[in-house]
C-alpha positions as CSV (number, residue, x, y, z in Angstrom):
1,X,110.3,102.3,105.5
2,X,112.6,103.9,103.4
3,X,113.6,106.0,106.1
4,X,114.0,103.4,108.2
5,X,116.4,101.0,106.4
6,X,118.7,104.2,104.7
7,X,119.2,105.6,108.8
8,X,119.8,102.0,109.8
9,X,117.2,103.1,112.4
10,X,115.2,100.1,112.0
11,X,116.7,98.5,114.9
12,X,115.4,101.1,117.4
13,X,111.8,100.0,118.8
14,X,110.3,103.1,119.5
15,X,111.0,104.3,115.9
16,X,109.2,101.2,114.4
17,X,106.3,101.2,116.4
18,X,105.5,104.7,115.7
19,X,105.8,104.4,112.5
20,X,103.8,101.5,112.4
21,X,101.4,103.1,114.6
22,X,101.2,106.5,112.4
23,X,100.7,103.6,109.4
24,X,97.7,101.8,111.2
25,X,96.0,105.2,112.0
26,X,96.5,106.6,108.4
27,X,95.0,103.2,107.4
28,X,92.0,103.3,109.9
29,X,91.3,107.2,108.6
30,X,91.0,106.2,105.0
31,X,88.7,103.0,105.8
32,X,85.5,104.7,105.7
33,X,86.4,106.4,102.7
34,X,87.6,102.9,100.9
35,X,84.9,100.6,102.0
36,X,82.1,102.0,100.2
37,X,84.3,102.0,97.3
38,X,85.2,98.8,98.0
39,X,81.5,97.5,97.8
40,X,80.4,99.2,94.6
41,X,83.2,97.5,93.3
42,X,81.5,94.8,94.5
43,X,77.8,94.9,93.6
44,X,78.9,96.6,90.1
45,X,81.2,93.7,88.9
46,X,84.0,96.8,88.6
47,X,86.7,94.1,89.1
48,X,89.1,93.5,86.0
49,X,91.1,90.2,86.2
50,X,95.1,91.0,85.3
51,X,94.7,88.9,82.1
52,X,92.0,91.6,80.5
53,X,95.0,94.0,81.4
54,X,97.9,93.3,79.8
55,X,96.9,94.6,76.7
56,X,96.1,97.8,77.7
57,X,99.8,98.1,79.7
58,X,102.1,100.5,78.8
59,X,105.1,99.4,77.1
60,X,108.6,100.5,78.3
61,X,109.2,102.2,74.7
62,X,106.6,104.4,75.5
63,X,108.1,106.4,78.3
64,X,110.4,107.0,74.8
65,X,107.2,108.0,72.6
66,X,105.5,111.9,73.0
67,X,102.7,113.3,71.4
68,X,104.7,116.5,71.6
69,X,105.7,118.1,67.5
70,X,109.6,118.8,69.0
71,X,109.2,114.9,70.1
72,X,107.9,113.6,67.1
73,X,110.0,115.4,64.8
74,X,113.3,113.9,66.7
75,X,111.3,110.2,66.2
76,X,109.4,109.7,69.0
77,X,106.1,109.3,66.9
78,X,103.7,106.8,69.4
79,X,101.3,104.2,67.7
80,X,98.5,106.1,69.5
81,X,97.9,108.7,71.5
82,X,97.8,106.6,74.8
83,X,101.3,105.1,74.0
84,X,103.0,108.8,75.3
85,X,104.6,108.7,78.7
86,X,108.0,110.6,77.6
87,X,108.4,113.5,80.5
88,X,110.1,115.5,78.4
89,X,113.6,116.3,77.5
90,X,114.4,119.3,79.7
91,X,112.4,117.1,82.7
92,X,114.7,113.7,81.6
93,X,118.1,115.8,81.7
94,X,117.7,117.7,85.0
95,X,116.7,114.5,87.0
96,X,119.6,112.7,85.7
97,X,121.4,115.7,86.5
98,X,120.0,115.1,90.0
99,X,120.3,111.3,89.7
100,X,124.5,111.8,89.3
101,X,124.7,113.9,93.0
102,X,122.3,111.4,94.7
103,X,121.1,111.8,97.8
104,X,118.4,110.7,99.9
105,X,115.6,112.5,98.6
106,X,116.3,112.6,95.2
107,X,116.9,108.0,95.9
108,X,113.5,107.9,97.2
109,X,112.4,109.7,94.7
110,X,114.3,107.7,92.0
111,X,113.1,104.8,93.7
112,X,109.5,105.4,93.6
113,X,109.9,106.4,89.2
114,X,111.2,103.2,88.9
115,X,109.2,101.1,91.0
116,X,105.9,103.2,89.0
117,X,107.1,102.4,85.7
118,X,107.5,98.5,86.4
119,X,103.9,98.6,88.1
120,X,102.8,100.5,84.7
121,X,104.3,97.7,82.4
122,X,101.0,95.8,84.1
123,X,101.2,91.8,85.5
124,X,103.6,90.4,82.5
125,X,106.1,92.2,84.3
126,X,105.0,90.9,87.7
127,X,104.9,93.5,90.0
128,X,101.3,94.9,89.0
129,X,100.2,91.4,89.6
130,X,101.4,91.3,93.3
131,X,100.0,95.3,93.8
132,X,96.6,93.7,92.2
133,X,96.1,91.0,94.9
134,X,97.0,93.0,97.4
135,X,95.6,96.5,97.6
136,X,92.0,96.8,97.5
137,X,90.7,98.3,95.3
138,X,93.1,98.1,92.7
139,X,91.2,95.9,90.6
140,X,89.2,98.8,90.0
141,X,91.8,100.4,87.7
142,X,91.1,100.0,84.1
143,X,94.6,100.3,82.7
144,X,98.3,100.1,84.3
145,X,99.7,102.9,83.2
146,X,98.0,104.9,85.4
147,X,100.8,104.0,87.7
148,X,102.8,106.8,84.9
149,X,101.6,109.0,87.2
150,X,103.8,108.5,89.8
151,X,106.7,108.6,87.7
152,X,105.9,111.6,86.3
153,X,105.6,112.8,89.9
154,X,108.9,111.7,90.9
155,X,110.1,113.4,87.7
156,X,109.0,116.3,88.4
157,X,111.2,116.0,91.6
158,X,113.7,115.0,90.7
159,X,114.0,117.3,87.7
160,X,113.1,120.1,90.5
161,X,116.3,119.5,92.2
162,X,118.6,119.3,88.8
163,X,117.3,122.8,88.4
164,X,118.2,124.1,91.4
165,X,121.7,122.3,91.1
166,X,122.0,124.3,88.1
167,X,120.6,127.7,89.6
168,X,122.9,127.3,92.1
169,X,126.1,126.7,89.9
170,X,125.0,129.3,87.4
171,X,122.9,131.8,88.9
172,X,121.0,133.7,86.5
173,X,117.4,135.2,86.0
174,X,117.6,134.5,82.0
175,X,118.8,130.3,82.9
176,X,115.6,130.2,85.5
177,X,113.3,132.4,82.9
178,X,114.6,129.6,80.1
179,X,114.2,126.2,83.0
180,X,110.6,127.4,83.0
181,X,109.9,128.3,79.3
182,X,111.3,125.7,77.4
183,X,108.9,123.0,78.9
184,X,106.1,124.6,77.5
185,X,108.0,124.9,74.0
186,X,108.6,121.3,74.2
187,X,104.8,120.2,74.8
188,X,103.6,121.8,71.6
């Protein structure tokens, strides 16, 4: 969809209905695999009602919060150690890098972060609440911020292409042996 509406291609037929078709097979592939999911939900009572969820939501000051020494000792000390969802310095800075020369990869992949990290904030913040009634399944999920995922997967991405941004501007085996090692200073 994305796709779609940034290549204004939405208005050509054939383009839709393939996509829609390639959506409706993916869906009709992963039905076996979801239904019996779907009914142990069922049978179990595994179903948890948004309002037994908000508490256990992430909060947007913990994508500020680390469990990491560096982190704490610059004052991002969490409450507890499931209030951490700060990526990391090094991971923050090269997305924005990549974030300032948008293009269409690194928008979708912006997108999707922020899109992840409202879902995380659970139904308070509304969008978990519409996700909830309408994928099955979801009200399986014990706690919202398992959405953090995503955004740390679209970090990743996006700090992936700030790297190569700067490799490319300042080649050097020391800067790419550095990009790599300081993110495992930074989680101790």
């Amino acid at each position: 969809p994305y796709e779609l509406f940034r290549t204004r291609t939405a208005v050509d037929r054939r383009r839709v209905v393939g996509v829609g078709l390639a959506l409706l097979l993916a869906g009709l592939a992963f039905l076996p695999l979801a239904l019996p999911f779907i009914r142990l939900g069922d049978d179990f009572g595994l179903s948890r009602p948004t309002g037994r969820l908000q508490r256990a939501s992430a909060r947007p000051g913990d994508y500020l919060r680390s469990g990491s020494h560096l982190h704490q000792a610059l004052g991002m000390k969490p409450p507890s150690a499931e209030r951490t969802l700060f990526p990391g310095i090094l991971a923050v800075g090269l997305a924005l890098l990549a974030i300032a020369r948008l293009n269409r990869a690194s928008g979708l992949y912006l997108i999707l972060a922020i899109v992840a990290a409202w879902a995380s904030l659970g139904p308070a913040w509304g969008l978990y609440r519409v996700l909830h009634a309408v994928i099955p399944g979801l009200d399986g999920v014990r706690v919202p911020p398992r959405f953090a995922i995503y955004v740390f997967f679209a970090m990743a991405i996006l700090a992936a292409y700030g790297a190569a941004l700067v490799l490319k501007r300042f080649p050097s085996h020391a800067l790419g042996a550095a990009l790599v090692l300081f993110p495992l200073v930074e989680s101790i």
